[in-house]
Structure formats: C-alpha cells, structure tokens
C-alpha positions in Angstrom: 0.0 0.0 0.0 1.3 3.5 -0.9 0.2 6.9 0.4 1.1 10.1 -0.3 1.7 11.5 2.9 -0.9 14.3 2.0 -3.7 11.3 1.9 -2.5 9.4 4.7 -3.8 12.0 7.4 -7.4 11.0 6.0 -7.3 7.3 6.0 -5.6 6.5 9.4 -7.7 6.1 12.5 -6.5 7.0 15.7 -7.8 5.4 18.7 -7.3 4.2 22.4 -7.3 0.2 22.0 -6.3 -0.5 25.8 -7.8 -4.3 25.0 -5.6 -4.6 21.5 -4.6 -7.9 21.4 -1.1 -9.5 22.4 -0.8 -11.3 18.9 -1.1 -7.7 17.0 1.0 -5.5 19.5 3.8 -8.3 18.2 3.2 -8.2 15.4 3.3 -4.4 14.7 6.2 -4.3 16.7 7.7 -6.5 14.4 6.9 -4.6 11.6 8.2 -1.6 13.3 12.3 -3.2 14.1 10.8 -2.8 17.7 10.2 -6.0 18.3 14.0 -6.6 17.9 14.3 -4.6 21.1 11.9 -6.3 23.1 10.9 -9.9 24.4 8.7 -10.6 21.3 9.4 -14.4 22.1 8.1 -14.5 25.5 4.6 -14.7 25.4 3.9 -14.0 29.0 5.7 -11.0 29.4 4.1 -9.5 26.1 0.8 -10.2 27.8 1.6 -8.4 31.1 3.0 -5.5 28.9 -0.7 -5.4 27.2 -2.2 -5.8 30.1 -0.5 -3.7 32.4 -0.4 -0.5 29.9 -2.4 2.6 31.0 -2.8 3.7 27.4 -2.7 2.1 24.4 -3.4 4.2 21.8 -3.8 2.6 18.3 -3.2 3.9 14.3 -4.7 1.6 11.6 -5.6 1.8 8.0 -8.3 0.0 6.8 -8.5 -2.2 10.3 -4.8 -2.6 10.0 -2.9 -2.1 12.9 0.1 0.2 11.8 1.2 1.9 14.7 0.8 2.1 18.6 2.3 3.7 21.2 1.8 2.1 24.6 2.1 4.1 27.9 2.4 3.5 31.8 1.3 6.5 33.5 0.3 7.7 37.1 -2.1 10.2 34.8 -0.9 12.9 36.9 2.5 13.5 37.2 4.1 11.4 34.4 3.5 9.2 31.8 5.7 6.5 30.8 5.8 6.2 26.8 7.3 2.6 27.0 6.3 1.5 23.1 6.3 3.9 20.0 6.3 1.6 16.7 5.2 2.5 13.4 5.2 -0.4 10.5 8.2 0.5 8.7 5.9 0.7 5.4 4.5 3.6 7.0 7.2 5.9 8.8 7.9 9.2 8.1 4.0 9.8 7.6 3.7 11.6 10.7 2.3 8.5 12.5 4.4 8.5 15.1 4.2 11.9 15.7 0.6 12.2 15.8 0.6 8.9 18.0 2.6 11.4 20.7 0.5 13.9 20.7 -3.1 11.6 20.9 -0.9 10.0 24.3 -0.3 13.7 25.5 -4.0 14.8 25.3 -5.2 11.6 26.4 -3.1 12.1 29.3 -2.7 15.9 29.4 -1.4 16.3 32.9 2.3 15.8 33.8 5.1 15.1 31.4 5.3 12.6 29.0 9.0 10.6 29.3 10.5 8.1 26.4 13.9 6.4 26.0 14.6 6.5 22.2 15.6 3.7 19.7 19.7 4.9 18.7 18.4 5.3 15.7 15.2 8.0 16.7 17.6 10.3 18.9 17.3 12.6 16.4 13.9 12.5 15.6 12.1 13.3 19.0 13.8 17.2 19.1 12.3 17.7 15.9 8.7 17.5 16.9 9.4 19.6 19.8 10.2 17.2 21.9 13.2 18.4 25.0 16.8 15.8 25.2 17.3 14.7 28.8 20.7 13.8 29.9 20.2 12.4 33.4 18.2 9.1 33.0 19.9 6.1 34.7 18.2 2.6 34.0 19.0 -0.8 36.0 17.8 -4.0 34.7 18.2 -6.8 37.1 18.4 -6.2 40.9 21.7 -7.9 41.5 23.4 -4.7 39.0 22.9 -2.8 42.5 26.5 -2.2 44.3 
C-alpha cells in the first residue's frame, strides 16, 4: 500500500485500544524493528505488557494495525511512553508523531517521558520534543553495588 503522505492523514484512525490484542502489538512491533528490542518471544511478558499498559493508543488503516504507542502512566505526574512503533511501510508519515501527541491529550497532565531507539535520537527534538541527559536505568536487581 502507498500513500502520499498528504492522503494518509485522512485514512488512518487513531484510537485508544487498551484491549488490542497480544498477537497484533507483536506483530506491529515486528513490523516496526521494535520488536528486535523487546521480548517478542516470551509470550507471558508481552501479555503483562498489554495488560499492564495505562494507554494504548492505536493507528490503523483499513482495520490494519500500523502503529501504537503504549504508555504507563500515574495520569498525573508522568507518563511512561514505553512503546512507539510505526510499521516501517509507514514511517515518516507523521504517524508517530501524531501517536505522541493523541498519548499527550489523552493524558494531558504531567510530562510525557521516552527512552529513544539509537536510531530515533534525532527525531524526538524535531517534533518539539526536550533531550534529557540524566536518565539512569537498572535491569536486574543484582546490578545494584
């Protein structure tokens, strides 16, 4: 499928899908190159990442799922954007971008917080979006010293 990226603005549908299903998160994160970054082969933790989302807010095309951004959120101080994947068919549509701002006024209050793909660092300032350089991560507990 190709649209122009005047036309695509008419055709995608933008909604909250909080019960989208396990087997097309994977998938569109597949599509995406997410799902190289995430635990696309362990189907219990994909669940409890479906699950266990605040928001999940949904862009398809003709009932195709081609982009979602998922988010953990206390809905009033922060929000967590943990998932932002659009198909690769469909980047640099404005997609992704208007997948951001649907999270923000879904969850207005607060800031809204993502760690970036290496290869997105330079997209995020571009839609007005402010670089943070103080954000520590830990993975398993036994990295504490």
């Amino acid at each position: 499928m190709l649209f122009s990226l005047k036309s695509i603005s008419k055709v995608v549908k933008y909604q909250v899908e909080n019960n989208l299903s396990v087997e097309e998160f994977c998938a569109v994160l597949n599509e995406s190159t997410l799902g190289e970054r995430r635990p696309i082969d362990n189907p219990a933790t994909m669940k409890g990442m479906v699950e266990n989302a605040a928001l999940i807010i949904t862009a398809r095309i003709d009932g195709k799922l081609v982009g979602v951004a998922r988010s953990i959120s206390d809905f009033v101080y922060c929000t967590y954007l943990s998932d932002l994947a659009v198909a690769v068919d469909f980047q640099k549509k404005g997609i992704g971008k208007e997948l951001i701002r649907q999270t923000k006024m879904a969850i207005p209050k607060g800031k809204l917080i993502l760690l970036s793909a290496p290869a997105a660092v330079d997209y995020y300032p571009k839609i007005g979006m402010t670089k943070h350089s103080e954000c520590f991560y830990i993975s398993e507990v036994s990295e504490i010293v």
